[in-house]
PDBQT receptor file of N, H, CA, C and O in Angstrom, charges set to zero:
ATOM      1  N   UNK A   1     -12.529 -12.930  30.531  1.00  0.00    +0.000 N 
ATOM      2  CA  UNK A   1     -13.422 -12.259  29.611  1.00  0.00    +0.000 C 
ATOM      3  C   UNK A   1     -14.873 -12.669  29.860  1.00  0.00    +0.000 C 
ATOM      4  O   UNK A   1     -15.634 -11.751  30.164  1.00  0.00    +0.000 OA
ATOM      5  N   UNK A   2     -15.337 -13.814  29.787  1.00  0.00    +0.000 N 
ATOM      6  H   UNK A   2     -14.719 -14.560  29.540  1.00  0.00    +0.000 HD
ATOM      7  CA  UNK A   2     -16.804 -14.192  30.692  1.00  0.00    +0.000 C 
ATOM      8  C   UNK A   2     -16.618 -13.452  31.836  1.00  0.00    +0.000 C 
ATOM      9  O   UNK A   2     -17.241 -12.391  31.842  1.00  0.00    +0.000 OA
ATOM     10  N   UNK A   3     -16.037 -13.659  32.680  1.00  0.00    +0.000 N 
ATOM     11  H   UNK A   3     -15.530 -14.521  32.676  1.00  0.00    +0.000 HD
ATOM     12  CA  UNK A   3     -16.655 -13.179  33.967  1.00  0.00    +0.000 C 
ATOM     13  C   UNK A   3     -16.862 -11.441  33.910  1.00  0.00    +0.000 C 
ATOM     14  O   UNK A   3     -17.618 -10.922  34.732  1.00  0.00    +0.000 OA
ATOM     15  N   UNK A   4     -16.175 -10.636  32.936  1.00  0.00    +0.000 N 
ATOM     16  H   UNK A   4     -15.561 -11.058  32.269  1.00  0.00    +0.000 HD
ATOM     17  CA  UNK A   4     -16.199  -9.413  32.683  1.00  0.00    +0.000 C 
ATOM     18  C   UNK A   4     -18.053  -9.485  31.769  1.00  0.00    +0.000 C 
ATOM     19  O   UNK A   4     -19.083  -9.082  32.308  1.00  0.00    +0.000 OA
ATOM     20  N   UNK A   5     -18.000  -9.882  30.849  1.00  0.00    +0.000 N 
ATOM     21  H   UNK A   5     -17.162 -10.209  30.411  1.00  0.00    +0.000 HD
ATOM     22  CA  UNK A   5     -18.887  -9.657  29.674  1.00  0.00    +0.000 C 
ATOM     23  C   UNK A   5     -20.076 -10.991  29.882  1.00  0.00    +0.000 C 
ATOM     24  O   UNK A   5     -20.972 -11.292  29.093  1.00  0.00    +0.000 OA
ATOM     25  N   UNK A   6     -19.772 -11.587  31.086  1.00  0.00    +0.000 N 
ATOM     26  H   UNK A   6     -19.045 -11.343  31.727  1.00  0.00    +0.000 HD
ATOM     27  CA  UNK A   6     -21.292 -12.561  31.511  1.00  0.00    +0.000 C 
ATOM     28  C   UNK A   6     -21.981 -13.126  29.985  1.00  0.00    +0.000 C 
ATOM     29  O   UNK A   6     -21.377 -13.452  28.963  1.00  0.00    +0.000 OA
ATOM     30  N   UNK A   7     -22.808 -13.113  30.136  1.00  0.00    +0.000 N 
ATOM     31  H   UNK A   7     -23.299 -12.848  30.967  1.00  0.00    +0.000 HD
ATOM     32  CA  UNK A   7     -23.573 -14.372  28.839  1.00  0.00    +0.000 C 
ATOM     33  C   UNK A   7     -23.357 -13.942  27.909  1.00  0.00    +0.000 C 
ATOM     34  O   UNK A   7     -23.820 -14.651  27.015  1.00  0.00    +0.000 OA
ATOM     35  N   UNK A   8     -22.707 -12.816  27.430  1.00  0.00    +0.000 N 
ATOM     36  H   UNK A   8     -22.331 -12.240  28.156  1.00  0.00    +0.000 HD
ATOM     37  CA  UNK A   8     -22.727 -12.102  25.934  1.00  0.00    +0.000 C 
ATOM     38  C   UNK A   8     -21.076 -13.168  25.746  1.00  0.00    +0.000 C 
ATOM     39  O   UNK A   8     -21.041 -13.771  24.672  1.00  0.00    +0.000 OA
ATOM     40  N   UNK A   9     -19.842 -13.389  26.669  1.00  0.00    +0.000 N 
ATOM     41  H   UNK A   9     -19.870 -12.900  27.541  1.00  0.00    +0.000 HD
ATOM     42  CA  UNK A   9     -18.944 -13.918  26.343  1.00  0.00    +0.000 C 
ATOM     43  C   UNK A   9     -18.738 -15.536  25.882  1.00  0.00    +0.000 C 
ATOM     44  O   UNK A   9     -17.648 -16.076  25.689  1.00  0.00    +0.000 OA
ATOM     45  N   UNK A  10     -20.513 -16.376  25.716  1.00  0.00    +0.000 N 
ATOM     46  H   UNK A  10     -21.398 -15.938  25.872  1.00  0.00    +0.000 HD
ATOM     47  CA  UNK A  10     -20.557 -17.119  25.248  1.00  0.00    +0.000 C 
ATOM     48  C   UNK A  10     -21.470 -17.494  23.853  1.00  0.00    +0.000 C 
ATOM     49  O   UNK A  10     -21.874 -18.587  23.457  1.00  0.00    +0.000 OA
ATOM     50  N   UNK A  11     -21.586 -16.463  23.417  1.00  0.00    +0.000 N 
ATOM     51  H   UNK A  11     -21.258 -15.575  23.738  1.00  0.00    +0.000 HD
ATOM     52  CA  UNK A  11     -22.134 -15.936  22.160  1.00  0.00    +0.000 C 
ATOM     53  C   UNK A  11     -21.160 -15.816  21.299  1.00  0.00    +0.000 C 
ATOM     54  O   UNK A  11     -20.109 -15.219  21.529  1.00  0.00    +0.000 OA
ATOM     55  N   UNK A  12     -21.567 -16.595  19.849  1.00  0.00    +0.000 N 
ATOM     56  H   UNK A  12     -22.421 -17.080  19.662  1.00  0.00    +0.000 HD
ATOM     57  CA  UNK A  12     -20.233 -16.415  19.334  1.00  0.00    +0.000 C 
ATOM     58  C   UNK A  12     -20.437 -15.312  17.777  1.00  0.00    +0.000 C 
ATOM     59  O   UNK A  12     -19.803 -15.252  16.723  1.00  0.00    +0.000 OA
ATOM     60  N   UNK A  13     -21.635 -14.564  18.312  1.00  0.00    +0.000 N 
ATOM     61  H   UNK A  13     -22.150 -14.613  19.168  1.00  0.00    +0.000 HD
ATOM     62  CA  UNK A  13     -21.342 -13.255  18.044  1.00  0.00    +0.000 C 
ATOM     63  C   UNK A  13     -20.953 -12.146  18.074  1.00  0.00    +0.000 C 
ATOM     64  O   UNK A  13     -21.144 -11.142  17.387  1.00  0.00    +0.000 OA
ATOM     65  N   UNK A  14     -20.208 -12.460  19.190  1.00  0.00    +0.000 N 
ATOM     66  H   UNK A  14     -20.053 -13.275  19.748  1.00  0.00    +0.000 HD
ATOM     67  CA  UNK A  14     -18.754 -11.396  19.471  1.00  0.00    +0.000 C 
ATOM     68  C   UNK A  14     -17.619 -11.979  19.774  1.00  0.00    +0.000 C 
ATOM     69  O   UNK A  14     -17.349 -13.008  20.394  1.00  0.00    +0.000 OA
ATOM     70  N   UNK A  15     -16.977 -11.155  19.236  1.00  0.00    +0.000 N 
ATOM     71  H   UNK A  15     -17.197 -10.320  18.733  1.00  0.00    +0.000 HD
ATOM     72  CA  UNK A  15     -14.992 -11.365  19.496  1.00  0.00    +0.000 C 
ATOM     73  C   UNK A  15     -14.767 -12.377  20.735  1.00  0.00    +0.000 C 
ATOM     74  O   UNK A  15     -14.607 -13.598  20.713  1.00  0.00    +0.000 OA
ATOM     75  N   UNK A  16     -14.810 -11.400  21.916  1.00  0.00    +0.000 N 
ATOM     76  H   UNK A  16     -14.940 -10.409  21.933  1.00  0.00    +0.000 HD
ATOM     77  CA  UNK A  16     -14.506 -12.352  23.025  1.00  0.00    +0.000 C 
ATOM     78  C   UNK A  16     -14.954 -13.708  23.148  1.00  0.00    +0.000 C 
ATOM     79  O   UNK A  16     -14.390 -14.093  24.172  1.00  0.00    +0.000 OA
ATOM     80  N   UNK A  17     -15.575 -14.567  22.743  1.00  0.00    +0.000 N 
ATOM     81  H   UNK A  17     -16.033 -14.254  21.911  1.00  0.00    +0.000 HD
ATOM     82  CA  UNK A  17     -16.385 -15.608  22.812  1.00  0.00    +0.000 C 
ATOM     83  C   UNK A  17     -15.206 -16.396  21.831  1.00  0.00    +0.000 C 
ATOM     84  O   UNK A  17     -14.769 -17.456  22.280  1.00  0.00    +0.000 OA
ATOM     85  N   UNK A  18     -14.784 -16.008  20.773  1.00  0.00    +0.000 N 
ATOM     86  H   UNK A  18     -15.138 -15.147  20.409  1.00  0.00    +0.000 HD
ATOM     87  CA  UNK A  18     -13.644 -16.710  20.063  1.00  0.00    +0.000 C 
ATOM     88  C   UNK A  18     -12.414 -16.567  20.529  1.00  0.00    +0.000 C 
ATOM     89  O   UNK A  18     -11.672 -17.548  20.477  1.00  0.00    +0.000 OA
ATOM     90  N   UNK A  19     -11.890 -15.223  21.127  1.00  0.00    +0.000 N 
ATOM     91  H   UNK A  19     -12.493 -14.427  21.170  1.00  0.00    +0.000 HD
ATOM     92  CA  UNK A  19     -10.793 -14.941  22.036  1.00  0.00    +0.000 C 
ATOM     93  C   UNK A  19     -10.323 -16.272  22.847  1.00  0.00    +0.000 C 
ATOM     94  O   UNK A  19      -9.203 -16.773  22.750  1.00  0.00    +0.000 OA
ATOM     95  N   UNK A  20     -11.645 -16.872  23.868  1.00  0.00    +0.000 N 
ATOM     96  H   UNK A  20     -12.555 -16.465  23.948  1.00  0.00    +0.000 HD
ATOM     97  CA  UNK A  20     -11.603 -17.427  24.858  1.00  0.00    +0.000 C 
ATOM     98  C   UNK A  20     -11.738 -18.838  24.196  1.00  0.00    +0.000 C 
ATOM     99  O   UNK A  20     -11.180 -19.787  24.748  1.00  0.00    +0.000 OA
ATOM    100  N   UNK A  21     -12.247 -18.975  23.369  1.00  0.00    +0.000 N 
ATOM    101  H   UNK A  21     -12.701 -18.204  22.921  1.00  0.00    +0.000 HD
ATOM    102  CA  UNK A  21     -12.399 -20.080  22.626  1.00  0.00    +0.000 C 
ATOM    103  C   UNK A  21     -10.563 -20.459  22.229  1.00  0.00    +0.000 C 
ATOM    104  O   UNK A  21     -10.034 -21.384  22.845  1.00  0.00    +0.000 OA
ATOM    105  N   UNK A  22      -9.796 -19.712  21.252  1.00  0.00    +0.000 N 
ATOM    106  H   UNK A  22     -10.226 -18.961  20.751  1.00  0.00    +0.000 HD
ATOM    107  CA  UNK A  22      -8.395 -19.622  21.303  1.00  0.00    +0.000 C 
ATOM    108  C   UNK A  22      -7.948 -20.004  22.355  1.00  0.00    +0.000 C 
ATOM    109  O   UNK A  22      -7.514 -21.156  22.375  1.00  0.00    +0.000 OA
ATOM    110  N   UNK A  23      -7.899 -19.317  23.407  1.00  0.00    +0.000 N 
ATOM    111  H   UNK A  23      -8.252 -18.381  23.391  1.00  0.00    +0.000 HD
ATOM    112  CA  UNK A  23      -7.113 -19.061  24.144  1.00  0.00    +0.000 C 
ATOM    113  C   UNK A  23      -7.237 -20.245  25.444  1.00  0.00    +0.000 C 
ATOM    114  O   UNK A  23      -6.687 -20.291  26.545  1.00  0.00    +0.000 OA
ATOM    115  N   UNK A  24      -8.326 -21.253  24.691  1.00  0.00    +0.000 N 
ATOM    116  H   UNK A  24      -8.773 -21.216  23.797  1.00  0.00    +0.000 HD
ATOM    117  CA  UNK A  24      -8.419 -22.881  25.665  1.00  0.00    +0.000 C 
ATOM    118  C   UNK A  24      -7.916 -23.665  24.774  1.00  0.00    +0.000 C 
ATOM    119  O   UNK A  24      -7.183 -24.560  25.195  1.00  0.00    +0.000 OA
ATOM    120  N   UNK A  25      -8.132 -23.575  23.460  1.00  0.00    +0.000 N 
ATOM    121  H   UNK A  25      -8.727 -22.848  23.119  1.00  0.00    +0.000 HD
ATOM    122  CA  UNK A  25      -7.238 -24.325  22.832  1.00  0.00    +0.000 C 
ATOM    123  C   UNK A  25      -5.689 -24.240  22.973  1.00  0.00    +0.000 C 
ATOM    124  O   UNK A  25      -5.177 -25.213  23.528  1.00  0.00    +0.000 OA
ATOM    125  N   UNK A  26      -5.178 -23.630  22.724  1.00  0.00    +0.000 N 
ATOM    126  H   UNK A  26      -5.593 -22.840  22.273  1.00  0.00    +0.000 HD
ATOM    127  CA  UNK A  26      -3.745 -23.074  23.001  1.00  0.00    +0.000 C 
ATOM    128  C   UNK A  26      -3.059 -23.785  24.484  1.00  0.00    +0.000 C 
ATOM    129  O   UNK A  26      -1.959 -24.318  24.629  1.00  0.00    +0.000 OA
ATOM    130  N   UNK A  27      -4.334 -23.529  25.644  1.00  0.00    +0.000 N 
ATOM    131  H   UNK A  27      -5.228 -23.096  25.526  1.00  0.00    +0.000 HD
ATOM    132  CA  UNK A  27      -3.716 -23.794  26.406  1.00  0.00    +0.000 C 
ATOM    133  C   UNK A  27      -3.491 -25.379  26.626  1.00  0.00    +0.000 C 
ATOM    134  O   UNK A  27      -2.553 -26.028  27.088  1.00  0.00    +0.000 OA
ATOM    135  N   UNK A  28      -4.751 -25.722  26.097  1.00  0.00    +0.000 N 
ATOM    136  H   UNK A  28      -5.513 -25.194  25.722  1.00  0.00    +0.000 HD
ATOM    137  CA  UNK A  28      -4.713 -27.828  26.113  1.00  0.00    +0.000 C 
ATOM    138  C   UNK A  28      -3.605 -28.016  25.097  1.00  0.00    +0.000 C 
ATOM    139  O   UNK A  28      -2.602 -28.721  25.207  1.00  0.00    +0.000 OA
ATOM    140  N   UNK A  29      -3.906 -27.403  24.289  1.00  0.00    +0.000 N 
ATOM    141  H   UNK A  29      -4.721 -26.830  24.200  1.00  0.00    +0.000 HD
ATOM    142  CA  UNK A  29      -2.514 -27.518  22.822  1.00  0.00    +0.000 C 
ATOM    143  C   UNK A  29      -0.988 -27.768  23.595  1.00  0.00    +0.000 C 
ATOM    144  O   UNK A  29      -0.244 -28.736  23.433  1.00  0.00    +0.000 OA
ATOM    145  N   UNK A  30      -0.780 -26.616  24.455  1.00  0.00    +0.000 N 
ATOM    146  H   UNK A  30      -1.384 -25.830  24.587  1.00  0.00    +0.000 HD
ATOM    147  CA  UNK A  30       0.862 -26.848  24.698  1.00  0.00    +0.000 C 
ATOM    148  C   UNK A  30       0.837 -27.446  26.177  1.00  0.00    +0.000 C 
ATOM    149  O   UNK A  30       1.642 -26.923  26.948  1.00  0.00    +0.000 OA
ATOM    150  N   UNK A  31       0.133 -28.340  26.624  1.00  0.00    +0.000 N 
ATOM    151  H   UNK A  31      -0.521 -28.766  25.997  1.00  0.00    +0.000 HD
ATOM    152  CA  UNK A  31      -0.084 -28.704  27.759  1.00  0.00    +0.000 C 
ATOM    153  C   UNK A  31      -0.306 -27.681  28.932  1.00  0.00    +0.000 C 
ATOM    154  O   UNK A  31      -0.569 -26.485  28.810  1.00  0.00    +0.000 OA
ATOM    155  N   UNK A  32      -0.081 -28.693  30.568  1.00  0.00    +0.000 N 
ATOM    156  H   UNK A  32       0.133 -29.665  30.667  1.00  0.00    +0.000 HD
ATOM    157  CA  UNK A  32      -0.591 -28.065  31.337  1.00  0.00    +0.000 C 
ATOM    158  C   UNK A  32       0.519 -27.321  31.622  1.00  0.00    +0.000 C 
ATOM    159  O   UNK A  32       1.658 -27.563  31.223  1.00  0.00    +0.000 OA
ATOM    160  N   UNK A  33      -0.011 -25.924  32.689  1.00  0.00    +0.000 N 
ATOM    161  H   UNK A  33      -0.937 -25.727  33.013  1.00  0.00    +0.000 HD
ATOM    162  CA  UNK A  33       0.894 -24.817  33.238  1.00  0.00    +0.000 C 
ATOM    163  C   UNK A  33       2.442 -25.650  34.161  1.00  0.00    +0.000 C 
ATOM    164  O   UNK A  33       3.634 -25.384  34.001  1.00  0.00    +0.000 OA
ATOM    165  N   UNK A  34       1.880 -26.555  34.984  1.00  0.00    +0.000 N 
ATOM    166  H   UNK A  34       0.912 -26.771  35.114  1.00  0.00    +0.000 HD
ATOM    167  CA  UNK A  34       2.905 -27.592  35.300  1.00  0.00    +0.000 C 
ATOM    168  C   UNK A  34       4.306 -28.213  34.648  1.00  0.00    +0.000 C 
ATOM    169  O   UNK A  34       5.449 -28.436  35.047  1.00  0.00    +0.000 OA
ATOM    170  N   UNK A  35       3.759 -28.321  33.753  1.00  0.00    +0.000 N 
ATOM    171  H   UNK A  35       2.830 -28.139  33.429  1.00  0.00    +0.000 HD
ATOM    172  CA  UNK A  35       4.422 -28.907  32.857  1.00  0.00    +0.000 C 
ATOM    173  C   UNK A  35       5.306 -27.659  31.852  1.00  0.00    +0.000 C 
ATOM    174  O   UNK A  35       6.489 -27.617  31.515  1.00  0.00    +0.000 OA
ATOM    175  N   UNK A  36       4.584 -27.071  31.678  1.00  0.00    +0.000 N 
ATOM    176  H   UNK A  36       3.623 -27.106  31.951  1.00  0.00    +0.000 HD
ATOM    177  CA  UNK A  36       5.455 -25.866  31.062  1.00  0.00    +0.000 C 
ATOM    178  C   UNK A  36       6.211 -25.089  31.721  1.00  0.00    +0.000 C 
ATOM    179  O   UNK A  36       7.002 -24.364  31.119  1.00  0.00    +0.000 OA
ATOM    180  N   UNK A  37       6.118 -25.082  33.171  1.00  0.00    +0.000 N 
ATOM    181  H   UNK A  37       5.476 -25.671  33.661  1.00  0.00    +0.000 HD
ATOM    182  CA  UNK A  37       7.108 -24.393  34.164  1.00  0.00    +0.000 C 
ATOM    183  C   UNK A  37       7.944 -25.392  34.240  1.00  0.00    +0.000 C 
ATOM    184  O   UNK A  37       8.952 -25.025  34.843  1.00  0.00    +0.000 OA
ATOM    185  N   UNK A  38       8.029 -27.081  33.731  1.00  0.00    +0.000 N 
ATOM    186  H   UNK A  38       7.210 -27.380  33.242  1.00  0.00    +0.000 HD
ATOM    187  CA  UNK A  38       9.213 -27.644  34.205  1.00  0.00    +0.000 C 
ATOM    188  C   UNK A  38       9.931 -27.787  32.945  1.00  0.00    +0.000 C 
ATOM    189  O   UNK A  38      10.935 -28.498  32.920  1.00  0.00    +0.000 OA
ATOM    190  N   UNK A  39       9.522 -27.185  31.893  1.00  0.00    +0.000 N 
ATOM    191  H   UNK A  39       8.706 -26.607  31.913  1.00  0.00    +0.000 HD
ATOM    192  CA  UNK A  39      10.248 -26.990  30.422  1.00  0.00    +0.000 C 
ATOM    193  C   UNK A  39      11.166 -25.777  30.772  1.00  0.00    +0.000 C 
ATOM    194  O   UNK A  39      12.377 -25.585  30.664  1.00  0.00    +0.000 OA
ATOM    195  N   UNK A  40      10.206 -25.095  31.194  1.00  0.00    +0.000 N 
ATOM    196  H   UNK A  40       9.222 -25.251  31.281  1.00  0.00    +0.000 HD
ATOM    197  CA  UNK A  40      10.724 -23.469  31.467  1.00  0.00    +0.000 C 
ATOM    198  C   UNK A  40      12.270 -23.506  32.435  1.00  0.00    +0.000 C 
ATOM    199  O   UNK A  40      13.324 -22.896  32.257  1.00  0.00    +0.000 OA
ATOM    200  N   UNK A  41      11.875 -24.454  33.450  1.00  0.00    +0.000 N 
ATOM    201  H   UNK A  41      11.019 -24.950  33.595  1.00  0.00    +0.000 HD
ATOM    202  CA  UNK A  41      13.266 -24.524  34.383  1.00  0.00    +0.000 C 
ATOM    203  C   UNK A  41      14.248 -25.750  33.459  1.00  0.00    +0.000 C 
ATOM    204  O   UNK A  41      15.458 -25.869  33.651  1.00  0.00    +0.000 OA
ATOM    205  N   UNK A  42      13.762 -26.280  32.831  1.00  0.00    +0.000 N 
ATOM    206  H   UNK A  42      12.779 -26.183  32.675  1.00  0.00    +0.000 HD
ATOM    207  CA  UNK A  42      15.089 -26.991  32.279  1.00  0.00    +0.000 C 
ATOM    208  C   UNK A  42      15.829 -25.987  31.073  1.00  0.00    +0.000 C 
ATOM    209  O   UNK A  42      17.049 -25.962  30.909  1.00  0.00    +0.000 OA
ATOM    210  N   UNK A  43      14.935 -25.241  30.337  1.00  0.00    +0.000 N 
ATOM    211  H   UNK A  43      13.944 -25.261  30.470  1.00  0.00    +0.000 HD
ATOM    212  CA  UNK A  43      15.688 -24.492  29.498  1.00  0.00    +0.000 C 
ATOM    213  C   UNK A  43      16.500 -23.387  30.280  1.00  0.00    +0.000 C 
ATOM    214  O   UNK A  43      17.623 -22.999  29.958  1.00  0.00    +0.000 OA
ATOM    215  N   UNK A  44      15.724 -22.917  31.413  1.00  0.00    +0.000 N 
ATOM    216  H   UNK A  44      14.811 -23.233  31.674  1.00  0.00    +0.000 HD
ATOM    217  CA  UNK A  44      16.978 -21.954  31.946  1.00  0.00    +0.000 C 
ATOM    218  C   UNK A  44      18.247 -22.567  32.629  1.00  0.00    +0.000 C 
ATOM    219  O   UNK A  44      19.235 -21.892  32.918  1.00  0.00    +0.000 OA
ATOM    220  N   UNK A  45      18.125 -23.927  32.863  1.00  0.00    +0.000 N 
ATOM    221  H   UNK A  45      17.322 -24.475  32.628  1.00  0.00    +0.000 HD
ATOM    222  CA  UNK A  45      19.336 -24.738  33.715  1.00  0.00    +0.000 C 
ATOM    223  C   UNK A  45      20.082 -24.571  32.698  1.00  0.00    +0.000 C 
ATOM    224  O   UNK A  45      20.651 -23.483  32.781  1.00  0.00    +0.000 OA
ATOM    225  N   UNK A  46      20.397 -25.237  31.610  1.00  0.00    +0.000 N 
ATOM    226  H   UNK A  46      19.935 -26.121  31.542  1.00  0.00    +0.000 HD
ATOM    227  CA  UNK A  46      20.978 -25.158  30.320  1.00  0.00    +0.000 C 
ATOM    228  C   UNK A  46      21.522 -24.061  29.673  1.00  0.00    +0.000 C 
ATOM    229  O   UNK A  46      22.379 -24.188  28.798  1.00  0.00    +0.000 OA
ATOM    230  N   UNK A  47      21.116 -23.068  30.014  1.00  0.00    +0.000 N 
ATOM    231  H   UNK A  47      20.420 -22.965  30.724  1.00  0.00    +0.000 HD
ATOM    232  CA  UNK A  47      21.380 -21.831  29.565  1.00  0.00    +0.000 C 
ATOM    233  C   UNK A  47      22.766 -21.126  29.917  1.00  0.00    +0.000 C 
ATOM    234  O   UNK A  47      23.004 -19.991  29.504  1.00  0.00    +0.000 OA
TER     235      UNK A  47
């Protein structure tokens, strides 16, 4: 969304600027992508 909407996407007078704001929290929140692909393969082993 920054790289689409450049300096307006760090203004947090529009949507996207909180979007992206979310959407870094979330990702530090449930850890790294690493780590969630090795959740991901233990729940499907189990399955």
């Amino acid at each position: 969304a920054i790289q689409i909407h450049g300096g307006y996407g760090y203004l947090s007078d529009f949507p996207v600027e909180r979007i992206y704001r979310d959407v870094r929290v979330t990702q530090i929140y449930e850890g790294t992508s690493e780590v969630q692909k090795i959740l991901i393969g233990r729940a499907l082993g189990q399955a």
